[in-house]
Structure formats: C-alpha cells, structure tokens
MARBA-3410 file (N, C-alpha, C, O; in Angstrom, 1 decimal):
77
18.1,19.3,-17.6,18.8,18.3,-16.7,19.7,17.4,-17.5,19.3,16.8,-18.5 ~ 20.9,17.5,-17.0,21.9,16.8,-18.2,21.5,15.0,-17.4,21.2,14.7,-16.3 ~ 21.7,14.2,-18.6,22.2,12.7,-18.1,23.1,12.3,-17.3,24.3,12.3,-17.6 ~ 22.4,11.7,-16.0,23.7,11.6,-14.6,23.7,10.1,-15.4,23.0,9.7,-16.3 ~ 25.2,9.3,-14.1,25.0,8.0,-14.2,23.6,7.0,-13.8,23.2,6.0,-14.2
23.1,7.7,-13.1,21.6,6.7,-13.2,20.5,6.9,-14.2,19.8,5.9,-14.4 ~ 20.2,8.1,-14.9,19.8,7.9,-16.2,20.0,7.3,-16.9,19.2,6.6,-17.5 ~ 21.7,7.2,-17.3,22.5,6.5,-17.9,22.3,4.7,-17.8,22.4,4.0,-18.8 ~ 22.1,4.2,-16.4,21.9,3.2,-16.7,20.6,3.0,-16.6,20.2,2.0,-17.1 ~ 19.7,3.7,-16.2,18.2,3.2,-17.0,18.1,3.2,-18.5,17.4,2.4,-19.1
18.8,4.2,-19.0,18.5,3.8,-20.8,19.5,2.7,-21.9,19.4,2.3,-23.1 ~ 20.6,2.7,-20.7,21.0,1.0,-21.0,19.9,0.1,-21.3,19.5,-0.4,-22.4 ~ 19.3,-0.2,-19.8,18.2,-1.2,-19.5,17.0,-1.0,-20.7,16.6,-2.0,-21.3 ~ 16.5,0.4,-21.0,15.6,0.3,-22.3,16.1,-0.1,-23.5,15.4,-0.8,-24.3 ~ 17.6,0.2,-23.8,17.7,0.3,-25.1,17.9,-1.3,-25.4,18.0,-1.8,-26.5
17.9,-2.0,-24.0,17.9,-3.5,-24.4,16.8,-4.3,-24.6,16.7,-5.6,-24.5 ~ 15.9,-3.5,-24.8,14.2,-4.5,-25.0,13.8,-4.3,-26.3,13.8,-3.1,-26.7 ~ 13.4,-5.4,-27.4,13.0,-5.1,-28.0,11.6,-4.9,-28.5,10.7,-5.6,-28.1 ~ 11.4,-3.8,-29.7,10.3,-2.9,-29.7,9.4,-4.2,-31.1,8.3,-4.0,-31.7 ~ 10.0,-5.0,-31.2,9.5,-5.9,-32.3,8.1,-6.5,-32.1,7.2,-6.8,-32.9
8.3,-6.6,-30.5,7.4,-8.0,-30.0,7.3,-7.2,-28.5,8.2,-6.7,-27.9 ~ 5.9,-7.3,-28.3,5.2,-7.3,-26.8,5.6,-8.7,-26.0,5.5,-8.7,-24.8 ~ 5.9,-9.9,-26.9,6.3,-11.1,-25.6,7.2,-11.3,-25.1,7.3,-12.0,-24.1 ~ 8.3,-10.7,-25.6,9.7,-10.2,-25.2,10.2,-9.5,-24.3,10.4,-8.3,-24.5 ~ 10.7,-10.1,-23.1,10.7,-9.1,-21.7,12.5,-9.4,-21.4,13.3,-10.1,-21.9
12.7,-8.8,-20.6,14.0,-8.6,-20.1,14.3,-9.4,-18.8,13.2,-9.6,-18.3 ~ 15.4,-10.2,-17.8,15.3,-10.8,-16.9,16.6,-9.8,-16.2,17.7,-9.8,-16.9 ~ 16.7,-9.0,-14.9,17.8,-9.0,-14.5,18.2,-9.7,-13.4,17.7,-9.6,-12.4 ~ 19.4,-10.7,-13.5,19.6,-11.5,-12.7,20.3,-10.8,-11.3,20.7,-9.6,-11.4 ~ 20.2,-11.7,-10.1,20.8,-10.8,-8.6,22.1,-10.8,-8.8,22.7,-10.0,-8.0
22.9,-11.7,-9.8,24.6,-11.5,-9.5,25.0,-10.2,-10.7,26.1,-9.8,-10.9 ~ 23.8,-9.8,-11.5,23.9,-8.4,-11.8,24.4,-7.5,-11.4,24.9,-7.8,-10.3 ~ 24.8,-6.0,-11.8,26.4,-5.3,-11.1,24.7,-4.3,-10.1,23.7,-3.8,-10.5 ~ 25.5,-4.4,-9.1,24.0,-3.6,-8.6,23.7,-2.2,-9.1,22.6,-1.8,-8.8 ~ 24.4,-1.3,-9.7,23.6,-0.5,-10.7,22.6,-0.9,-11.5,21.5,-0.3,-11.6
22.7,-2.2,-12.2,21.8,-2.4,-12.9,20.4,-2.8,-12.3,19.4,-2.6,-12.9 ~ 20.5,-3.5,-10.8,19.8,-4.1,-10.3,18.8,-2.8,-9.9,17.6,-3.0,-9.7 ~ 19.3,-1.9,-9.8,19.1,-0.6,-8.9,18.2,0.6,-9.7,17.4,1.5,-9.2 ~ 18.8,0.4,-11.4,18.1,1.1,-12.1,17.0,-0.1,-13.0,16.4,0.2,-14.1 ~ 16.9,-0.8,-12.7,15.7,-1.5,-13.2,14.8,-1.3,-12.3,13.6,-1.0,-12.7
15.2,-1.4,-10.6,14.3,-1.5,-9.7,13.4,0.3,-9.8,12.4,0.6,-9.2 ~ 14.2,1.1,-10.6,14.2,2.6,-10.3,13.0,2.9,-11.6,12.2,3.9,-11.5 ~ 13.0,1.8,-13.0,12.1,1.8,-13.7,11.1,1.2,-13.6,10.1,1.5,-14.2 ~ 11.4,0.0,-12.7,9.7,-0.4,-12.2,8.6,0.7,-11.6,7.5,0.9,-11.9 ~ 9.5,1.4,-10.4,8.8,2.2,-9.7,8.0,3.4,-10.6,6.8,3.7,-10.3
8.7,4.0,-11.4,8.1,4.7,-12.5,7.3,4.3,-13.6,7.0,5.0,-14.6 ~ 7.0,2.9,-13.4,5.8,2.0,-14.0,6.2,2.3,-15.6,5.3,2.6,-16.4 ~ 7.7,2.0,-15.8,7.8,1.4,-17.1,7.9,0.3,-17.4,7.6,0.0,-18.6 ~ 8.3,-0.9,-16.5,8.3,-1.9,-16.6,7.8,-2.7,-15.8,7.6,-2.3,-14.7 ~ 7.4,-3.7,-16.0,6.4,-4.8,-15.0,6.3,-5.7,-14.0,5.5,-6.3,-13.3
8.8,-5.8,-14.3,8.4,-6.4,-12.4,10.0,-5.6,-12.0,10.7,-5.2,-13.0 ~ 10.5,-5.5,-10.7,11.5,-5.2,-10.5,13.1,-5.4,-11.3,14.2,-4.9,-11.4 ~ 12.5,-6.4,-11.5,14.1,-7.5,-11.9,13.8,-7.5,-13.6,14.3,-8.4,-14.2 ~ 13.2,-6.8,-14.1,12.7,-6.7,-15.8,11.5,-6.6,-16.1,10.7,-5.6,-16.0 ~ 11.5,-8.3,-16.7,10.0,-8.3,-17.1,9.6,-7.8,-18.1,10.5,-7.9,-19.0
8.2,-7.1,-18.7,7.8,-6.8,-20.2,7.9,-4.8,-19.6,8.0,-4.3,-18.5 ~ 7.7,-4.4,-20.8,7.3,-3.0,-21.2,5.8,-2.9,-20.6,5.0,-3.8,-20.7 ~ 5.8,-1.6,-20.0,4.5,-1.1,-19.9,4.0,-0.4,-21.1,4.7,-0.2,-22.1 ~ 2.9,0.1,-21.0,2.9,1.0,-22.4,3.6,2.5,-22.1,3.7,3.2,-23.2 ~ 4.2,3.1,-21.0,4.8,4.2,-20.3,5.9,3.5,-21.6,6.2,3.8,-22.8
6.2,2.4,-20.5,7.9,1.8,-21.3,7.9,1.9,-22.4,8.7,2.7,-22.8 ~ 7.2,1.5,-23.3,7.4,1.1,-24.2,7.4,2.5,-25.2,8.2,2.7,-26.2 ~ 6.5,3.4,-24.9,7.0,5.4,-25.5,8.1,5.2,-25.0,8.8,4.8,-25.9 ~ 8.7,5.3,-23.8,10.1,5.8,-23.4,11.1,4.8,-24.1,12.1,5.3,-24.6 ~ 10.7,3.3,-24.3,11.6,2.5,-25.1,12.0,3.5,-26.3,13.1,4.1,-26.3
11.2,3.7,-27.2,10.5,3.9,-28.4,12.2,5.1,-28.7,13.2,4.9,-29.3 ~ 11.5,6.4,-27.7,12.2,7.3,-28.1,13.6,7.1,-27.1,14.5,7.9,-27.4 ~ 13.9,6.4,-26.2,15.6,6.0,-26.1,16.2,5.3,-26.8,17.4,5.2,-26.5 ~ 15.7,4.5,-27.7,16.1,3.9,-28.9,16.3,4.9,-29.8,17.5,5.1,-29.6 ~ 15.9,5.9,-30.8,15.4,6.8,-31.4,17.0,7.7,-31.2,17.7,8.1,-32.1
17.1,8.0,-29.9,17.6,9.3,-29.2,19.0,8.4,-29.8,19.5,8.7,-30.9 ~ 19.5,7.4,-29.1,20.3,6.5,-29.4,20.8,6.3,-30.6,22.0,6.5,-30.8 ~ 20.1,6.0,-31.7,20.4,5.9,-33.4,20.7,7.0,-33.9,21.2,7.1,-35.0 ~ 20.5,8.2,-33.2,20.4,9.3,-33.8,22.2,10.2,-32.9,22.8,11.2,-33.3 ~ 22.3,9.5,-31.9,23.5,10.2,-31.5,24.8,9.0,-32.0,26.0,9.2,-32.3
24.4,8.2,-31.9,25.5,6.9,-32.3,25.7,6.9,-34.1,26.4,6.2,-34.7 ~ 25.0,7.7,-34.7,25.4,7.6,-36.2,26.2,8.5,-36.6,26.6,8.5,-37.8
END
C-alpha cells in the first residue's frame, strides 16, 4: 500500500513528538488546517495517541513514532 495524503499527514503528526521524554505531548489546536485536526483525530482512534487533539504517545505510538522517525532520517539523507 503506497502512502496516500492521510498517511502522509499522520506521519507528519508523529514525526513531531519527541522520542526523548515521555512528558512531552503534542497539542493540536481547532484553528488547525482540518487535515491535521482529522489525522490526529485518525491516530487517536488507532490508540497511538492519548487524546484526540494530541496529547502523549501511547506505547503503540511511540514504536510507530520510533520507526517514522527512523523511516524519515533514512529517506531525507
């Protein structure tokens, strides 16, 4: 399955959390572009993240953080 636009912006939304610190959560605000609002709401549901609108990594998220970071450094070098 190739990367549509909504994959695309769910691994936006991962590749912006960082993997340093567990107290470190993401906030998406409502005047957000509703893609983003839409694929955050799209990784809550798949119990990577802990509230609709951001919030912390689950431990799901935080493997999937892990390796869309990874995937990321490895196509951008």
């Amino acid at each position: 399955m190739p990367f549509n636009t909504e994959i695309t912006e769910e691994l936006n939304i991962l590749a912006r959390y960082t993997l340093e610190t567990t107290q470190e959560g993401l906030k998406i605000h409502s005047n957000a572009e509703p893609s983003v609002i839409a694929a955050a709401q799209r990784l809550f549901d798949k119990g990577l993240i802990s509230q609709p609108d951001g919030g912390y990594l689950t431990d799901l998220g935080r493997k999937a953080t892990e390796h869309a970071q990874d995937l990321l450094s490895i196509v951008a070098a």
